[in-house]
N, C-alpha and C positions, 0 to 999 in steps of 0.2 A: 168455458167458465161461467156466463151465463145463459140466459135463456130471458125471452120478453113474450108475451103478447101485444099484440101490432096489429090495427085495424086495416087493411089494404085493397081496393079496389078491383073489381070485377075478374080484369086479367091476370091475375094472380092470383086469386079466386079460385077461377076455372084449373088453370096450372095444377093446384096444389091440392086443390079439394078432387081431383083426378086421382091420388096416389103420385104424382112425379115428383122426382128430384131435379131442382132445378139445373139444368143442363150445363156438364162442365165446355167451355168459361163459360162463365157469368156475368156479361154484359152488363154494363155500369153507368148512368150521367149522372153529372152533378145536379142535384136540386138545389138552382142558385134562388127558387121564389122564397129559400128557406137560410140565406145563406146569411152573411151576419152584414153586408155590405154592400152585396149585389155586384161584384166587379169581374170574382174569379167564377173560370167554367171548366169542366175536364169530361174526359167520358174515355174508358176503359174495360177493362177485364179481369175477372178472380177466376184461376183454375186453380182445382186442388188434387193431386193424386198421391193416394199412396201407393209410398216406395217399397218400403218392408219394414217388419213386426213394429214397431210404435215409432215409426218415421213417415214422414209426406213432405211432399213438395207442392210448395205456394207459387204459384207466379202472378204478378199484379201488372198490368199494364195502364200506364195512366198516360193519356195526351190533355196539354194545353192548352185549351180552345177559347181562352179570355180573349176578349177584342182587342186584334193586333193596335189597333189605337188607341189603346189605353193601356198595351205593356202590362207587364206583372209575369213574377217568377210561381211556377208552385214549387212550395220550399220545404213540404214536410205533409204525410199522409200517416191515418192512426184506424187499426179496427180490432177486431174484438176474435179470440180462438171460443168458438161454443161448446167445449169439450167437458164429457163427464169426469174428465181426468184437473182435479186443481193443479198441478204440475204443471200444465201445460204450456210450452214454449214456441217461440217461432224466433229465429236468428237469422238475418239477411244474411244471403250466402254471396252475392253478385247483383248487383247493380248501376245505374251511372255512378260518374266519379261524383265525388262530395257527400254523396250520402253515405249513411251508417244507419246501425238499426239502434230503434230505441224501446223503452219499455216501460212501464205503468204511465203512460201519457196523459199529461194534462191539456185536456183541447176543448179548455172553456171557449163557447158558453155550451158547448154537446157532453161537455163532461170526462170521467175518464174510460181512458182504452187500454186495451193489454198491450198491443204492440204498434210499430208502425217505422217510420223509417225518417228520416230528417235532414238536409241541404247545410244548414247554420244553424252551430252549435251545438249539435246534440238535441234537441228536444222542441217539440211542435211548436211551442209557442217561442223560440230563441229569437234571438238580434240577429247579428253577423250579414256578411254582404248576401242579399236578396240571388241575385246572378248567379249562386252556386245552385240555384234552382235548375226547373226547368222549364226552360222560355217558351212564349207562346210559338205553338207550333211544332212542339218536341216530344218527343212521343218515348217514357222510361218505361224500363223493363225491370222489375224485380223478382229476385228468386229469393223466396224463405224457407229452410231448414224446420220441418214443427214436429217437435217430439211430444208424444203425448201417448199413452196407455189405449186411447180406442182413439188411434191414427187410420185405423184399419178402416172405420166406421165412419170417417168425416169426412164431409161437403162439400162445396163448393161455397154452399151455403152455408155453412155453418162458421164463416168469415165475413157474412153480412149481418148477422144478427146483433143485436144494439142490446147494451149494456141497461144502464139504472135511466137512462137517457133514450128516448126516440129513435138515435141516431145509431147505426152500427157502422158507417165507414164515415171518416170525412178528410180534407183536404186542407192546408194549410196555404196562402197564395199572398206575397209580398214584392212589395217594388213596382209600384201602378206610378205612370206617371206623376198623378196627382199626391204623391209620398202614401198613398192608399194600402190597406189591406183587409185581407177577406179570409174568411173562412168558410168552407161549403161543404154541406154533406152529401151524400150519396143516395140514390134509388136505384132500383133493380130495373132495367129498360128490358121489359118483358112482350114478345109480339102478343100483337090482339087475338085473340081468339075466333072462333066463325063464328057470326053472325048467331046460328041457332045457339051453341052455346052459351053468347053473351047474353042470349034473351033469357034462359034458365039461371044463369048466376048471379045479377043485380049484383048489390055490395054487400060483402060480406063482412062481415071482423072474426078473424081466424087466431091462431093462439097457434102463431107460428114460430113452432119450435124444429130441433133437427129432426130432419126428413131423411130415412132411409131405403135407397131403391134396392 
């Protein structure tokens, strides 16, 4: 549904200014230097395959990695379908218990998202007991349903790209010892490249839209 220009560093660069599509999964950490709190951490995976004619399967894998001594649930994650199709949907088909899927999300201060998934109460930013997260440590599996007219055509990537906002994935993370909560978004954890090549690609700002192999 959209599309951003995003200025991104060398190694991603190299990647994308190659002709590649970024390799399904799509390895994930949280950029917590950006996060609203500094408290919560995650690091995961987005694969996306299509299934058949305007059907795909999402799966998101997200681990917990906030400092066991400081506690904290992730209790709600939100990203974006980059599809030329406005229709387009994504429906949790399977995942841990508690969660459900949600839709047009509000995940100030990153703004809003088309979909994503939530612990307490339906919606990224809800109340409800923190604990129906998932605890440091824990490692959820989500499967989404995404219908859309060119399913046929979409990414991996094309679920990290960030809306009217910077951000194109982010995390919701509550029940820190200290009654704390955080918010954190996402970067693409891309290996470095060789040597020769990083010398050729300096930093780029690329007008990273969907990529097709």
């Amino acid at each position: 549904m959209r599309t951003t220009a995003t200025c991104i560093g060398a190694s991603v660069a190299v990647l994308l200014s190659a002709g590649a599509c970024l390799a399904a999964p799509v390895p994930i950490v949280s950029d917590t230097a950006n996060s609203t709190a500094g408290l919560g951490s995650f690091v995961g995976s987005i694969e996306y395959t299509h299934t058949a004619g305007n059907m795909g399967s999402l799966l998101i894998s997200l681990t917990n990695t906030s400092n066991p001594a400081n506690g904290g649930y992730l209790t709600a994650f939100a990203f974006n379908i980059s599809s030329a199709d406005a229709g387009a949907r994504a429906t949790l088909i399977s995942g841990p218990a508690n969660f459900s899927g949600i839709a047009n999300v509000d995940a100030a201060p990153f703004g809003a998202f088309d979909w994503g998934a939530s612990a307490t109460g339906g919606q990224f930013l809800s109340g409800g007991n923190p604990s129906a997260g998932l605890a440091v440590g824990v490692t959820g599996v989500f499967r989404f349903l995404v219908i859309a007219a060119d399913a046929a055509t979409l990414t991996s990537e094309d679920f990290l790209l960030a809306g009217p906002t910077p951000v194109g994935f982010a995390a919701r993370f509550r029940g820190f010892h200290n009654n704390g909560s955080d918010k954190v978004p996402a970067t693409v954890e891309v290996p470095l490249p060789a040597p020769a090549a990083m010398a050729g690609a300096g930093l780029l700002c690329l007008g990273l839209r969907r990529r097709r192999c």
